[in-house]
C-alpha positions in Angstrom: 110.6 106.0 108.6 109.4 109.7 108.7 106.2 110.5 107.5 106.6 113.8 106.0 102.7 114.6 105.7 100.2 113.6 108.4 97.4 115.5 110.0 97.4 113.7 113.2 95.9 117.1 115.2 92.5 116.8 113.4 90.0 116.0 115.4 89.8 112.6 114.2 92.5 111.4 116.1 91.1 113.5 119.0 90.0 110.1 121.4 93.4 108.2 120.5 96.2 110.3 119.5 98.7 108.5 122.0 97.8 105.6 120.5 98.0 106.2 116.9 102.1 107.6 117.6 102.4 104.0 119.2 101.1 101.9 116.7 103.2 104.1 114.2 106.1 103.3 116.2 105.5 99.7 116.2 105.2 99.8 112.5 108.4 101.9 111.8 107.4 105.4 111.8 109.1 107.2 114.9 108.9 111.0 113.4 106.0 112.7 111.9 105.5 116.1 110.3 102.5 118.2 110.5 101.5 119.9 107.6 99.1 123.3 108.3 96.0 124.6 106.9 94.8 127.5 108.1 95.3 129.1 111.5 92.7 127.7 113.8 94.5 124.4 114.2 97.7 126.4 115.3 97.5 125.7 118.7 96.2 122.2 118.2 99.5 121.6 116.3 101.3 123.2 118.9 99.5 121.0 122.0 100.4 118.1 120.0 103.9 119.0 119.4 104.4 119.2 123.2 103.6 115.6 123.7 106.6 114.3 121.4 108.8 117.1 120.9 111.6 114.8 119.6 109.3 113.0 117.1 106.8 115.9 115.6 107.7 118.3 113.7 105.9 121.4 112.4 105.0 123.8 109.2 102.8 126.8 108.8 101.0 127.7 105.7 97.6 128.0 104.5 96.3 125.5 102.6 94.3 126.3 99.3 91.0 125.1 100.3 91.1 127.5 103.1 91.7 130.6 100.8 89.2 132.8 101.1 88.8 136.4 99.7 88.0 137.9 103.1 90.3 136.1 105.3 93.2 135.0 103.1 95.2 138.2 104.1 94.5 137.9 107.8 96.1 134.2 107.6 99.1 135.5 105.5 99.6 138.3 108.3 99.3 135.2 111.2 101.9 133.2 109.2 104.3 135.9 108.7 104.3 136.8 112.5 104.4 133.3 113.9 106.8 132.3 111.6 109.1 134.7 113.6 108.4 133.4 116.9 108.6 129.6 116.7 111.0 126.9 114.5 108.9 125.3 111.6 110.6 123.3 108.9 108.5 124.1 106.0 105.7 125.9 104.9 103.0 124.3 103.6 100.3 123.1 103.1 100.2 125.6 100.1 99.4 125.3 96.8 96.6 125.1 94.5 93.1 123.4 94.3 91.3 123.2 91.0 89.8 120.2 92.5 87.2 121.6 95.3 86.7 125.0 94.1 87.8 127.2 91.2 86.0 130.3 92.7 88.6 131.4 95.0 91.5 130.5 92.4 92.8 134.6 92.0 92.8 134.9 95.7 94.8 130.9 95.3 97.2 132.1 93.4 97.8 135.3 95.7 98.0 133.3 99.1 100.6 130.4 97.0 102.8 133.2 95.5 103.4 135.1 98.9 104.0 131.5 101.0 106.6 131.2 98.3 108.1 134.5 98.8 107.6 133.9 102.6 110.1 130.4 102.6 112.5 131.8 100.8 112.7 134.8 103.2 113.4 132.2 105.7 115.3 130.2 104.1 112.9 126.9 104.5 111.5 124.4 101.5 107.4 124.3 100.7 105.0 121.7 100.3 102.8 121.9 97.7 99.5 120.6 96.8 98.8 120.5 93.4 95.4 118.9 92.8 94.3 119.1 89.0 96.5 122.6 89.2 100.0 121.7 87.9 99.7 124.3 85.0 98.8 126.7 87.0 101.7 126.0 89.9 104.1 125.8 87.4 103.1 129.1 85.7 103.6 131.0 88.7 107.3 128.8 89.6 108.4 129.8 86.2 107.7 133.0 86.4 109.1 133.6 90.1 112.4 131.4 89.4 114.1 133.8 91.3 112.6 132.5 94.3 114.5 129.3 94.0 111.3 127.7 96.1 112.6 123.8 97.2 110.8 120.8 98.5 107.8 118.6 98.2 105.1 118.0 95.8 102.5 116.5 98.3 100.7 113.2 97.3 101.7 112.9 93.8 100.1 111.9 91.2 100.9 113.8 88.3 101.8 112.4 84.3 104.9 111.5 83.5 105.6 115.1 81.6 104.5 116.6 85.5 107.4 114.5 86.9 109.6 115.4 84.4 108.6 119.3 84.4 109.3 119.4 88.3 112.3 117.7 87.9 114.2 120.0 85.6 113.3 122.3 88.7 115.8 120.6 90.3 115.3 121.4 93.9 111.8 118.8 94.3 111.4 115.5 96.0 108.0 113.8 95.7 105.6 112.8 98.6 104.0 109.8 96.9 101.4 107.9 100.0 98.4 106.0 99.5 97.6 106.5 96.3 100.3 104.6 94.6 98.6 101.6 96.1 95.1 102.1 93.6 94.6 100.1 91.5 93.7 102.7 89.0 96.0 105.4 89.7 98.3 105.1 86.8 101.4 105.6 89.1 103.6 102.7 88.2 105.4 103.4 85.4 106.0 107.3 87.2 107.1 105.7 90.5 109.5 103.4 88.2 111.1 106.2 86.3 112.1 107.9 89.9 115.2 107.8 91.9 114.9 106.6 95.2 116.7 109.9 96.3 113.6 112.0 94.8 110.9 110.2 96.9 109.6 110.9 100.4 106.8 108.8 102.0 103.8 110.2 103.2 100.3 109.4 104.7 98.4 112.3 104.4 96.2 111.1 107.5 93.3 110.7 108.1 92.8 111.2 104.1 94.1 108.7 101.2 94.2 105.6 102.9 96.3 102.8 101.3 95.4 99.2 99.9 94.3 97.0 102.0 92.4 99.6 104.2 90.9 101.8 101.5 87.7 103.4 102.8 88.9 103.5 106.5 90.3 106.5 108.5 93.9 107.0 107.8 96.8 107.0 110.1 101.0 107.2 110.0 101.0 103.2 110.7 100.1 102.5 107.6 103.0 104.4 106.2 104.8 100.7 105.6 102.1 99.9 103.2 103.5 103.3 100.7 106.9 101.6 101.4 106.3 98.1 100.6 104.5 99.5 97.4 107.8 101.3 96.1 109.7 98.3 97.1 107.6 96.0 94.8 107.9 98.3 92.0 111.2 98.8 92.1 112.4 95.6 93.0 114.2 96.3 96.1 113.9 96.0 99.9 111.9 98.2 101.7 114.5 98.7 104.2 116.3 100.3 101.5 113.1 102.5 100.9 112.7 103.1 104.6 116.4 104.1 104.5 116.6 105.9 101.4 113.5 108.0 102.1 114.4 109.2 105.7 117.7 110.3 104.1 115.9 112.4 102.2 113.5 113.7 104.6 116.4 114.5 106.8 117.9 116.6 104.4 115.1 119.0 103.1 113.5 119.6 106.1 116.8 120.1 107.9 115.8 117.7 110.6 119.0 116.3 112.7 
């Protein structure tokens, strides 16, 4: 399995980072992509990387809660000069947050539109994060539809009329982790309506822990538990999840 979204270089994986890629290889997970938010944990990324370059893989972006009015165009410059210098796979983290803060949102909206002008420069998909802020993304994809921006909406969790909005984008897959495992999250009858060939699987370490370990730090092991959840809804195997899903992976973020 690939787990498309995992912040394994924060510092709370700083006393057992070895150890978390092993367990994660015991449970099935043998590649891993880091998603960015902002460029002080560059080089972190980078440091990581160089332990497993044939399992982690890397994006640049900055992510919405790090948007700030002073600083947001110094990050933009960092990410369009590094973006020339090293292979990434996506940008992301980017997006919108409506769910932390609202004050930065114009400067949001700024940062999110030139990430998206910035991956189709290069040619690479996004992933976005789209906490209580799917109006507002898809405002600013409808009105920059020549961009033709590709990939992942990260942890979803959207309505039914969200899934069926980004699907007649066409060009979408959806990272669906921990949170199809609440009890409460309403994403049953979502995850049902989906093809297996629109769905990634993602952690989102240390954050959105699955059921059984709800509360607890996160990690990629526990990716099997966002597998064995799509397999009981849709009444099929999780190896053809695990399958299915790493097909998928492979193809948007062009990883051979």
């Amino acid at each position: 399995m690939i787990d498309t979204h995992t912040h394994l270089y924060l510092e709370e994986f700083d006393s057992d980072f070895d150890e978390t890629i092993a367990r994660a290889g015991l449970a099935g997970v043998d590649t891993f992509i880091f998603p960015a938010i902002e460029k002080s944990a560059f080089e972190k990324m980078m440091s990581r990387r160089l332990h497993y370059p044939q399992k982690v893989f890397l994006a640049i972006g900055l992510h919405p809660t790090s948007v700030q009015e002073k600083t947001y165009r110094q990050e933009l410059d960092f990410i369009e000069k590094t973006i020339k210098n090293f292979s990434f796979v996506a940008v992301g983290e980017i997006g919108i947050d409506c769910y932390w803060t609202v004050e930065n949102i114009v400067w949001q909206r700024i940062a999110f539109e030139r990430q998206l002008e910035i991956a189709a420069e290069y040619n690479l998909p996004v992933i976005i994060h789209a906490r209580n802020s799917f109006d507002e993304i898809f405002s600013i994809l409808d009105r920059r539809s020549d961009l033709a921006a590709r990939g992942v909406f990260h942890a979803f969790s959207g309505t039914g009329d969200d899934y069926c909005k980004i699907k007649s984008y066409g060009s979408f897959l959806f990272g669906l982790g921990g949170i199809i495992t609440f009890k409460n999250s309403g994403m049953t009858s979502t995850v049902e309506k989906m093809s297996l060939d629109e769905i990634v699987l993602e952690t989102d370490s240390p954050y959105l822990t699955p059921a059984p370990f709800r509360g607890k730090r996160n990690e990629s092991a526990n990716l099997i538990f966002v597998a064995k959840k799509i397999a009981e809804i849709k009444n099929i195997s999780v190896k053809t999840v695990s399958e299915q899903t790493t097909v998928n992976a492979k193809k948007c973020f062009s990883i051979t």
